[in-house]
Residue frames as a rotation matrix with the C-alpha (Angstrom) as fourth column:
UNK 1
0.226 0.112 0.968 7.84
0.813 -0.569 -0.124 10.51
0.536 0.815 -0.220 -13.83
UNK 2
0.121 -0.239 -0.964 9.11
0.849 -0.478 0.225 13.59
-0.514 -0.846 0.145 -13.00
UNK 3
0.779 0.501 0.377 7.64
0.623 -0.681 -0.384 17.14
0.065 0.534 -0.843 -14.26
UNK 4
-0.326 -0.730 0.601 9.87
0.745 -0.589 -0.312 20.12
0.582 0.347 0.736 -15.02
UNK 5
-0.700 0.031 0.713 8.09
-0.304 -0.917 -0.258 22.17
0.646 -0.397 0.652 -12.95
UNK 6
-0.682 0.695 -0.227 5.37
0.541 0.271 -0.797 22.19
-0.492 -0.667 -0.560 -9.77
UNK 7
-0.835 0.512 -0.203 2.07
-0.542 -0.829 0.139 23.22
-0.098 0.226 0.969 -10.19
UNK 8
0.111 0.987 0.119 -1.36
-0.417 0.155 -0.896 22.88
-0.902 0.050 0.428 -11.64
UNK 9
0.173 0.155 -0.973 -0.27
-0.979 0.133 -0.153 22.74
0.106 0.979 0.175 -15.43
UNK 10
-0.833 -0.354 -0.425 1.05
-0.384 0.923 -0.017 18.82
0.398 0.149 -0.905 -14.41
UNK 11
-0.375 0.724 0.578 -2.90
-0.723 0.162 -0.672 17.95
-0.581 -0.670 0.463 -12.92
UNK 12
0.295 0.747 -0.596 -4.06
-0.945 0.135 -0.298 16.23
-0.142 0.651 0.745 -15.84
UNK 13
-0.096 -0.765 -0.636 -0.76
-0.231 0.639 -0.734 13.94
0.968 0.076 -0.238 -16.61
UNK 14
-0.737 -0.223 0.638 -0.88
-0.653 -0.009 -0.757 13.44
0.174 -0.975 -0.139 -12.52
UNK 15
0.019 0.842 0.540 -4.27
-0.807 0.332 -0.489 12.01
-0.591 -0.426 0.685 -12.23
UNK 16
0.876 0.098 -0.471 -3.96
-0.309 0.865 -0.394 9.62
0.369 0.491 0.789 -15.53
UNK 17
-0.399 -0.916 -0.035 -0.82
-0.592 0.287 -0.753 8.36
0.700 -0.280 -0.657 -13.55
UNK 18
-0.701 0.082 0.708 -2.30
-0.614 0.436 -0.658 7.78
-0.362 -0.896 -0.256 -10.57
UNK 19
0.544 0.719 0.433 -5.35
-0.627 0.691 -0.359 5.75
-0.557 -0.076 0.827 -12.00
UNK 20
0.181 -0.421 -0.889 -3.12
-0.503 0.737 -0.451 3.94
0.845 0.528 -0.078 -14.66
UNK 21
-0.720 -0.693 0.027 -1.15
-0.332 0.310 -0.891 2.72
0.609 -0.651 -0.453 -11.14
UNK 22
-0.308 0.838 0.451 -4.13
-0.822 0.005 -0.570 2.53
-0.480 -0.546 0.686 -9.45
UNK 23
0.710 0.578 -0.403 -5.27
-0.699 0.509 -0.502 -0.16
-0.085 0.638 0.765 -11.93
UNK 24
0.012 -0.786 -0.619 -2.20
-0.406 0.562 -0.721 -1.88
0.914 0.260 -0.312 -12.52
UNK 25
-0.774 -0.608 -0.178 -1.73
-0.312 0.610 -0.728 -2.84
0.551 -0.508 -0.662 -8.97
UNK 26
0.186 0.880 -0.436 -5.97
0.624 0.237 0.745 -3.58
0.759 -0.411 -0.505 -8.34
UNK 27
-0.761 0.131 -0.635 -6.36
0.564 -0.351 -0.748 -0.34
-0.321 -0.927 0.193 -5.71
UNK 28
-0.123 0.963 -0.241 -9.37
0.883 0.218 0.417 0.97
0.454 -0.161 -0.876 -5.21
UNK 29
0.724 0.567 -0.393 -9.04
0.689 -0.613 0.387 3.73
-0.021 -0.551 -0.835 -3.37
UNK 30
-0.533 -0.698 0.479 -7.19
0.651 -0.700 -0.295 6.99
0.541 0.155 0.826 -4.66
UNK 31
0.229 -0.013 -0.973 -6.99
0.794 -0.576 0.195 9.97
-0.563 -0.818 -0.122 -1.62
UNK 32
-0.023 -0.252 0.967 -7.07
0.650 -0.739 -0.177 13.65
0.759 0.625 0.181 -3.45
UNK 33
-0.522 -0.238 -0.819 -5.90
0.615 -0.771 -0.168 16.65
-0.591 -0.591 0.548 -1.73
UNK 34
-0.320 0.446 0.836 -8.61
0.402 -0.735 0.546 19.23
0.858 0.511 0.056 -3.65
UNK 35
-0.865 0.095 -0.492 -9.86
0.344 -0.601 -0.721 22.68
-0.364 -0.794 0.487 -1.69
UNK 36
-0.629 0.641 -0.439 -12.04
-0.668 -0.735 -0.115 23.60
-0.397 0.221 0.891 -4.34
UNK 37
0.397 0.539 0.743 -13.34
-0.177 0.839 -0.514 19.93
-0.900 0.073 0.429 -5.35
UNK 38
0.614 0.212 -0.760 -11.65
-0.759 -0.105 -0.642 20.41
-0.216 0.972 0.096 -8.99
UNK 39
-0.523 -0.765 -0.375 -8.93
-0.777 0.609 -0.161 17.96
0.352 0.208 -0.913 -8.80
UNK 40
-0.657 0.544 0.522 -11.43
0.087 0.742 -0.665 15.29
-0.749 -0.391 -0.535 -6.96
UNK 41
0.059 0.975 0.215 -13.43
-0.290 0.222 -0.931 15.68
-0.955 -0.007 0.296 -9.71
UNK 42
0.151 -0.692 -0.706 -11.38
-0.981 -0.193 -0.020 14.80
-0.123 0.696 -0.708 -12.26
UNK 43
-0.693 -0.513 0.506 -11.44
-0.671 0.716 -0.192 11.39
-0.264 -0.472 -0.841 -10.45
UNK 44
-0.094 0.900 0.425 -15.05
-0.719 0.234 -0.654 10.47
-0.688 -0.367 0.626 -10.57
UNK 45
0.658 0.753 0.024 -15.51
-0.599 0.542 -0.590 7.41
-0.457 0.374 0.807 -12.30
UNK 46
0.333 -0.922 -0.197 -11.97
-0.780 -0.152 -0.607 6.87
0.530 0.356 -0.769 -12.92
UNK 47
-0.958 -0.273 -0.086 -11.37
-0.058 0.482 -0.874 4.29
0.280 -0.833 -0.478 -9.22
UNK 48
0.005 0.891 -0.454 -14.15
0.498 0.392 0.774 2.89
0.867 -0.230 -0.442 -7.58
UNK 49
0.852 0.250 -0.460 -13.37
0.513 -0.576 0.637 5.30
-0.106 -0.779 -0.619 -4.48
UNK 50
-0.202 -0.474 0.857 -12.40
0.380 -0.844 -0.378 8.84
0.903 0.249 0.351 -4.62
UNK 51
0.010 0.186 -0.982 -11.41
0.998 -0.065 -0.002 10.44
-0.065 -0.980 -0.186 -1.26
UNK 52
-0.022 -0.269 0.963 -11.29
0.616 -0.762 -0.199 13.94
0.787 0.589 0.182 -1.48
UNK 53
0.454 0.278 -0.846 -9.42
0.879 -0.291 0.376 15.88
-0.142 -0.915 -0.377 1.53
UNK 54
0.406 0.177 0.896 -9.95
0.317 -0.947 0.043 19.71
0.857 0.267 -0.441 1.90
UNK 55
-0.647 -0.744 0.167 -8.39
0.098 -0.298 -0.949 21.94
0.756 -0.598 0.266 4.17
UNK 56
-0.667 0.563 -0.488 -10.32
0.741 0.567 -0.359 22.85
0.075 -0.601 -0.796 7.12
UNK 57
0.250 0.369 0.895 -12.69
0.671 -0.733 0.114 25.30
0.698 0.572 -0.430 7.52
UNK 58
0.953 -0.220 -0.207 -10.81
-0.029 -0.749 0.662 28.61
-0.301 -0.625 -0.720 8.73
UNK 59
0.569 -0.774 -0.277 -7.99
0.731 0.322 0.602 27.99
-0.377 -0.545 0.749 7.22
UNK 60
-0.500 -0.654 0.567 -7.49
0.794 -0.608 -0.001 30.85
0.346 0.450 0.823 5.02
UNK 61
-0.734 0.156 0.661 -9.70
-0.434 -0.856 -0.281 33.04
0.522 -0.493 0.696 7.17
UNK 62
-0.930 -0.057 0.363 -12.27
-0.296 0.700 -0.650 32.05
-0.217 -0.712 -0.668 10.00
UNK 63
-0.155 0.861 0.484 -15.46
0.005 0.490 -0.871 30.24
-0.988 -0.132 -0.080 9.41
UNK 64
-0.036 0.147 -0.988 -14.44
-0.975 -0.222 0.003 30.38
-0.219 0.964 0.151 5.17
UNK 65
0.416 -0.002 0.909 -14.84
0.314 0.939 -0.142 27.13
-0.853 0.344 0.392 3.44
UNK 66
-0.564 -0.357 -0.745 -12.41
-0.668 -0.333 0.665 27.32
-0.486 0.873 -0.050 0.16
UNK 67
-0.905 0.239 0.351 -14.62
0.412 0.693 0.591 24.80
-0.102 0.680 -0.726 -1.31
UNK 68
-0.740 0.672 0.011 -17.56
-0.652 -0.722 0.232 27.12
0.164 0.165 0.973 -3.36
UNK 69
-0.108 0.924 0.367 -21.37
-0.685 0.198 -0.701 26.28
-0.720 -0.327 0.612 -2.35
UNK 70
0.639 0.437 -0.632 -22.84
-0.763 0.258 -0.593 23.69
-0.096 0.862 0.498 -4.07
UNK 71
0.509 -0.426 -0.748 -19.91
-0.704 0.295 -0.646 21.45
0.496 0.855 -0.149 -4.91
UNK 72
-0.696 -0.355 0.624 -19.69
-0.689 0.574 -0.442 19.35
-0.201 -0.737 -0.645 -2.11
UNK 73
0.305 0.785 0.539 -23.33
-0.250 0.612 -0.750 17.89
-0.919 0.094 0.383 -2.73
UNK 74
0.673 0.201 -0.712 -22.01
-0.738 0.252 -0.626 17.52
0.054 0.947 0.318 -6.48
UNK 75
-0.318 -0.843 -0.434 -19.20
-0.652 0.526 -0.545 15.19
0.688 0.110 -0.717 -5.20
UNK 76
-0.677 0.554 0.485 -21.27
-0.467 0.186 -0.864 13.74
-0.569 -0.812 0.133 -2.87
UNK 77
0.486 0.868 0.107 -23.83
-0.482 0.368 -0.795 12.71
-0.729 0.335 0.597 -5.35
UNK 78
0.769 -0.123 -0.628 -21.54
-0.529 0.430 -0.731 11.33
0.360 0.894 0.266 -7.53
UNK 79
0.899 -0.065 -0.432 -19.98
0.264 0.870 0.417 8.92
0.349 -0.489 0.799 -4.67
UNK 80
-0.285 -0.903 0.321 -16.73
0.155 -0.374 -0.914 11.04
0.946 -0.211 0.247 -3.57
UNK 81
0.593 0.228 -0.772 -16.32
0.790 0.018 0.613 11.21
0.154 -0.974 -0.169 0.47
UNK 82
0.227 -0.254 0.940 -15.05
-0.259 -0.946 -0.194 14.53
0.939 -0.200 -0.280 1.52
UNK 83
0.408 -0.357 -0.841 -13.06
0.886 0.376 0.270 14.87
0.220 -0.855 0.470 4.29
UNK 84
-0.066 -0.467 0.882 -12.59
-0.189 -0.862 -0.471 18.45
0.980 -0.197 -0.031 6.31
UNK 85
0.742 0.165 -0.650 -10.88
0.515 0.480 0.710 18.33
0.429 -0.862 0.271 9.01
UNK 86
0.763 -0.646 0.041 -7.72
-0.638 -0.740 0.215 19.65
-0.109 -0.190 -0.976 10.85
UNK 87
0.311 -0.697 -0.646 -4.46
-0.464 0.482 -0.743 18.65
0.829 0.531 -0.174 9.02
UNK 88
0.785 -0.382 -0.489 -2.47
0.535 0.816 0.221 15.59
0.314 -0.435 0.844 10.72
UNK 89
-0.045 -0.995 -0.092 0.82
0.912 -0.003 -0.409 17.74
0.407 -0.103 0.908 10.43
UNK 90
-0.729 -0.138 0.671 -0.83
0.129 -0.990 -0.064 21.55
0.673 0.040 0.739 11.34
UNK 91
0.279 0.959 -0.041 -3.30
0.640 -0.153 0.753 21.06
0.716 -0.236 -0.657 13.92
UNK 92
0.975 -0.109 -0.193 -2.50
0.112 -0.511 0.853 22.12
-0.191 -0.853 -0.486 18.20
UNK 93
0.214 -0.974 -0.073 1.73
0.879 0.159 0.450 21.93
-0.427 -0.160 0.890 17.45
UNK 94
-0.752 -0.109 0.650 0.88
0.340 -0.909 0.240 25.43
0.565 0.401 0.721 14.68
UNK 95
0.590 0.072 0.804 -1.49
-0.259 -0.927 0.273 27.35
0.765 -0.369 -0.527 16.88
UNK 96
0.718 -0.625 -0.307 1.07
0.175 -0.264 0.948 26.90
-0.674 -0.734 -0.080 20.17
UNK 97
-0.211 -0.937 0.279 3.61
0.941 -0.117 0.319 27.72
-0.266 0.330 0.906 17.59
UNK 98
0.396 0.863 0.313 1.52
0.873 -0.459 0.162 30.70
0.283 0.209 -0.936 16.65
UNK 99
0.838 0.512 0.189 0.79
0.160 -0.561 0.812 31.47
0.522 -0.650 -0.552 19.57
UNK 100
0.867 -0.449 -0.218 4.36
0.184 -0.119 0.976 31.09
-0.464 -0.886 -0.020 21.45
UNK 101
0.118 -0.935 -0.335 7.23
-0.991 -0.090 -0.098 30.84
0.061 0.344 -0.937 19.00
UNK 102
-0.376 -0.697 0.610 9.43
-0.651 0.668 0.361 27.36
-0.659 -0.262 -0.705 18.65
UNK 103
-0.475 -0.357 -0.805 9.27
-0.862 0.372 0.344 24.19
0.176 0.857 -0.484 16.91
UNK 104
0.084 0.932 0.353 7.20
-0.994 0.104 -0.037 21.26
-0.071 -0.348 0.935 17.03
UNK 105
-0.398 -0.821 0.410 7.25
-0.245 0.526 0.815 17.64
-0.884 0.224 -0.410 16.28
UNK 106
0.476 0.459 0.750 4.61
0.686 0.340 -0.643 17.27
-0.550 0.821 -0.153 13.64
UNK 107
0.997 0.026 0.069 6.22
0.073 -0.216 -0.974 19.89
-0.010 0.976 -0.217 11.78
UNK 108
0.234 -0.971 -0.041 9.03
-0.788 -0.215 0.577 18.60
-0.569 -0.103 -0.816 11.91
UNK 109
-0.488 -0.185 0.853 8.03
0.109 0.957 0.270 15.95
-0.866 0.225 -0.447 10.84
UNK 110
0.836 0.374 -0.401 6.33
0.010 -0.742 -0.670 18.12
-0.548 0.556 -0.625 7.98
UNK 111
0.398 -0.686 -0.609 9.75
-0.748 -0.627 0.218 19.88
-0.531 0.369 -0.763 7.10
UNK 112
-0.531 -0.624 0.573 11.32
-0.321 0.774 0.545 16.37
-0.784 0.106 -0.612 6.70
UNK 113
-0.214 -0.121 0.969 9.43
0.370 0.908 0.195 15.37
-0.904 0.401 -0.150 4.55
UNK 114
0.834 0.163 -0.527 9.25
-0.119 -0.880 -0.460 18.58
-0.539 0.446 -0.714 2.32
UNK 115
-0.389 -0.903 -0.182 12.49
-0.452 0.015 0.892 17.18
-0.802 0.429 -0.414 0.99
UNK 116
-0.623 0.007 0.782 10.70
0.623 0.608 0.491 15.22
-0.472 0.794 -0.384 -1.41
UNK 117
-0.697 0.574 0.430 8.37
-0.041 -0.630 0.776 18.32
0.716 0.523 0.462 -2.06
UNK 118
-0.699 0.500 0.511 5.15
-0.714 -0.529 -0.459 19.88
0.041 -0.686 0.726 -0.73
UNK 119
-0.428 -0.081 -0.900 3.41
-0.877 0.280 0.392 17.15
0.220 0.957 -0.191 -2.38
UNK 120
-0.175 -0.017 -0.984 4.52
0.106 0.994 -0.036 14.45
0.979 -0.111 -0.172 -1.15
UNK 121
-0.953 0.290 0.086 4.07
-0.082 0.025 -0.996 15.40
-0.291 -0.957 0.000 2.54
UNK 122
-0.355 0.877 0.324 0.58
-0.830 -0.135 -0.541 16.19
-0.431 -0.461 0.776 1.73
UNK 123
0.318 0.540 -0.779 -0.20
-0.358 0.829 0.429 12.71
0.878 0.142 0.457 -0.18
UNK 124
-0.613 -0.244 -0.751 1.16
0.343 0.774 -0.532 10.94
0.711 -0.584 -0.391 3.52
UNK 125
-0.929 0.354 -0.110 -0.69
-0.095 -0.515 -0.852 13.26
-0.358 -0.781 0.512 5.38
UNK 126
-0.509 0.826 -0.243 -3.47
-0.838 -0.540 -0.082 12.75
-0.199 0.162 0.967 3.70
UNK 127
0.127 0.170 -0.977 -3.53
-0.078 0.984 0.161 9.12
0.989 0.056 0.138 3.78
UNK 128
-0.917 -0.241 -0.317 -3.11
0.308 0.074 -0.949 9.15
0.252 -0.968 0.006 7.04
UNK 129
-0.942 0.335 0.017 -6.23
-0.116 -0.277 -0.954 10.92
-0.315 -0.900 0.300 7.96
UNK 130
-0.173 0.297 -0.939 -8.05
-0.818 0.487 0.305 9.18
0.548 0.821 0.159 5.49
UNK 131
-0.473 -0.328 -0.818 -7.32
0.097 0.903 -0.418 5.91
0.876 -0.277 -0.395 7.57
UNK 132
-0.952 -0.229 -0.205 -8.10
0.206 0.022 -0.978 7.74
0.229 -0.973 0.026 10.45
UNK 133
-0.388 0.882 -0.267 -11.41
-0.892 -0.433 -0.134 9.23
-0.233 0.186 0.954 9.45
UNK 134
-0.577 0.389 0.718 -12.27
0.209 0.920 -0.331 5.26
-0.790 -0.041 -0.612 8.76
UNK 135
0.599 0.536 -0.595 -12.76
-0.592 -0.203 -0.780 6.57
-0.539 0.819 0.196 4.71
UNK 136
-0.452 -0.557 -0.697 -9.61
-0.683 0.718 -0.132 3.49
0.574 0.416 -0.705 3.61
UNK 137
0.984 -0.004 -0.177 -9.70
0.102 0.831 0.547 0.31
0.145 -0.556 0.818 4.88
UNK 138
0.370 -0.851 0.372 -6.76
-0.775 -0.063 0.628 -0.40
-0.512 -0.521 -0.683 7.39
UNK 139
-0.059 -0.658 0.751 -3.70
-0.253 0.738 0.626 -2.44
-0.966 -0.153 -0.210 5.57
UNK 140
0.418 -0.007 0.908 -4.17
0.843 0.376 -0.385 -1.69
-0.339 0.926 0.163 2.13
UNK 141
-0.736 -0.674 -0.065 -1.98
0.575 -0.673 0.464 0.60
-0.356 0.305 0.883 -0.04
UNK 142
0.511 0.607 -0.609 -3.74
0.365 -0.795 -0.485 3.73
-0.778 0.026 -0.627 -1.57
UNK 143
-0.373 -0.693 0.617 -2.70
0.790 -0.586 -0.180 6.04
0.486 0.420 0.766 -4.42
UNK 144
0.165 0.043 -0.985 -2.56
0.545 -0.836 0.054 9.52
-0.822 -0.546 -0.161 -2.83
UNK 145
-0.275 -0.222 0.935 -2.43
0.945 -0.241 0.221 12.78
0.176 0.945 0.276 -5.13
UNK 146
0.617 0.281 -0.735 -1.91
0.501 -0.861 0.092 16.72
-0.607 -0.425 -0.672 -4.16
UNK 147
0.516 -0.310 0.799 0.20
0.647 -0.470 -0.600 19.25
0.562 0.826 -0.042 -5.35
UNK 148
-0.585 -0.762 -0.279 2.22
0.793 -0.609 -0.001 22.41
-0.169 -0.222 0.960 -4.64
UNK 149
-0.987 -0.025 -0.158 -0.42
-0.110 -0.610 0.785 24.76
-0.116 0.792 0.599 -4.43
UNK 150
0.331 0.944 0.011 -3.45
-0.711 0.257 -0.655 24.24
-0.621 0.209 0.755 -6.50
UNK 151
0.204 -0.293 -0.934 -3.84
-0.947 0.183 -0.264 21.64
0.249 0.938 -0.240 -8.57
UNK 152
0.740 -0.413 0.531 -1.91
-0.392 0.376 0.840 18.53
-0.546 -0.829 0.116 -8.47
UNK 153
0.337 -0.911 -0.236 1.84
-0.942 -0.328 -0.076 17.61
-0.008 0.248 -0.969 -8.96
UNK 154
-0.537 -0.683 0.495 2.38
-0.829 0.318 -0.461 14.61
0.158 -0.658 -0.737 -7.13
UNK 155
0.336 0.871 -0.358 1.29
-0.865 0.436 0.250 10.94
0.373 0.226 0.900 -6.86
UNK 156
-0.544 -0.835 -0.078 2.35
-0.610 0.457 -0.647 7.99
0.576 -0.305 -0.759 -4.81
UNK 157
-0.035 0.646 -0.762 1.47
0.117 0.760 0.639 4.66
0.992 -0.067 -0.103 -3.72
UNK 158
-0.391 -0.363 0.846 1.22
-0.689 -0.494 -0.531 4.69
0.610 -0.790 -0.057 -0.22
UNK 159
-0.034 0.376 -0.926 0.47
0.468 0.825 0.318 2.11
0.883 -0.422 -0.204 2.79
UNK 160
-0.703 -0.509 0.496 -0.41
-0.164 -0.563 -0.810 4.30
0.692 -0.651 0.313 5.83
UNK 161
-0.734 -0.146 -0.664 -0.70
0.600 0.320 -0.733 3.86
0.319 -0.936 -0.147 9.37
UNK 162
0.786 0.581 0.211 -3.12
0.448 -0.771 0.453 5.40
0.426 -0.262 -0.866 11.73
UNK 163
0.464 -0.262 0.846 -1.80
-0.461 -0.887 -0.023 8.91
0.757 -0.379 -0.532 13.40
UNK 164
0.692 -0.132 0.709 -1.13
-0.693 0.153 0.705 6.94
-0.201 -0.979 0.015 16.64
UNK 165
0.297 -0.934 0.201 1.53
-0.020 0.204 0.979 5.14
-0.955 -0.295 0.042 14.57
UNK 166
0.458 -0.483 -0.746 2.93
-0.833 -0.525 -0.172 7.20
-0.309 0.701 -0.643 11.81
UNK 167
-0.036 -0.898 -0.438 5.97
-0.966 -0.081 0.245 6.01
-0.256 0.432 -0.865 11.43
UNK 168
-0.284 0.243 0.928 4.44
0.363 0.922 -0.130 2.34
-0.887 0.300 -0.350 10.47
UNK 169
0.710 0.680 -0.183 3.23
-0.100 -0.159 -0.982 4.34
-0.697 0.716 -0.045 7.44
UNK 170
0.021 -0.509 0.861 4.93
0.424 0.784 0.453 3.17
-0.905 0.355 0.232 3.90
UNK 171
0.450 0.189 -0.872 5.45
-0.764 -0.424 -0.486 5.32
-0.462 0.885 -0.047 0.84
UNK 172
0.435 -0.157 0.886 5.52
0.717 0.656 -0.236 1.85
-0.545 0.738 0.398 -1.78
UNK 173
-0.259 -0.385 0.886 6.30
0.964 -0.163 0.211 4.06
0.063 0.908 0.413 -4.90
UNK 174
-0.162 0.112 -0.980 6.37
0.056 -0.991 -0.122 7.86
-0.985 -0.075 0.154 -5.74
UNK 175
0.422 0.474 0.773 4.32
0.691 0.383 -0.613 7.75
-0.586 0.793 -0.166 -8.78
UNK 176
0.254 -0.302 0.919 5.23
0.854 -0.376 -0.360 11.59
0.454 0.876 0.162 -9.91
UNK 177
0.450 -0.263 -0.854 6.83
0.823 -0.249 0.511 14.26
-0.347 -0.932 0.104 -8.70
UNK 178
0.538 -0.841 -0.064 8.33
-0.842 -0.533 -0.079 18.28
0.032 0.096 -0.995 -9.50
UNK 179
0.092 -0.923 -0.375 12.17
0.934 0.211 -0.288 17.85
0.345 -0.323 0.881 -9.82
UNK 180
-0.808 -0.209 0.551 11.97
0.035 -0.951 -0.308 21.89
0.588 -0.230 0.775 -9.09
UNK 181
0.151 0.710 -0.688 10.13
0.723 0.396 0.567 22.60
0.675 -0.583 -0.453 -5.77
């Protein structure tokens, strides 16, 4: 499927994608990119496991959490695993870019995959440190699901690797996607 536009307004149609697919192929475990918990909660009860990774804290200023008080323990109590951490593709390669100037390889490897959209980088990146954070099990596909933004846009099976070998990681199916990005 493939929306006319990015954004939030495609969150609703995004998530009943990803669990329809999610069901159809018996996975268990859908990975949500959510900052403020609203798109992870959308999941609950939908997939027997809802992952639900957040940016880290500082990233839009230092020691903020974008996710409001309170609404971790409510995803938490209602069986969602949270994951903040520092991003797979933005951690030490953007502050020495920062800080010096030049180009990296994670974000290159970032940029590259921005061809399919913002999206889709963050549903591999976020399976990915999923896996790594030992919140998947290793060797099973995932549906993944972020956006452009807030919200979410984007859905796709995925089989991914730990960090220490990426490129073993498998995008199976791109569930939905912007065509404008």
């Amino acid at each position: 499927m493939y929306w006319s536009q990015k954004g939030p307004v495609n969150t609703n149609e995004t998530i009943a994608l990803a669990v329809k697919r999610a069901r159809e192929l018996s996975i268990d475990h859908i990975v949500v990119a959510s900052c403020s918990g609203e798109t992870a909660k959308k999941l609950i009860g939908k997939v027997p496991y809802v992952i639900c990774v957040t940016h880290h804290v500082g990233f839009t200023a230092p020691g903020e959490d974008e996710m409001p008080p309170g609404m971790r323990e409510e995803l938490a109590a209602k069986g969602v695993r949270l994951l903040t951490t520092t991003h797979l593709m933005g951690g030490l390669d953007r502050g020495v870019r920062n800080k010096f100037g030049g180009v990296y390889p994670a974000e290159i490897i970032a940029q590259t995959l921005r061809i399919l959209g913002q999206g889709l980088k963050v549903c591999v990146e976020i399976a990915v440190m999923a896996l790594d954070a030992g919140l998947i099990p290793a060797g099973k596909e995932v549906v993944a699901v972020a956006g452009t933004g807030t919200g979410a846009d984007t859905a796709a099976v995925i089989l991914p690797a730990h960090a220490n070998h990426f490129f073993d990681t498998k995008v199976k199916e791109i569930i939905c996607k912007p065509r404008e990005f």
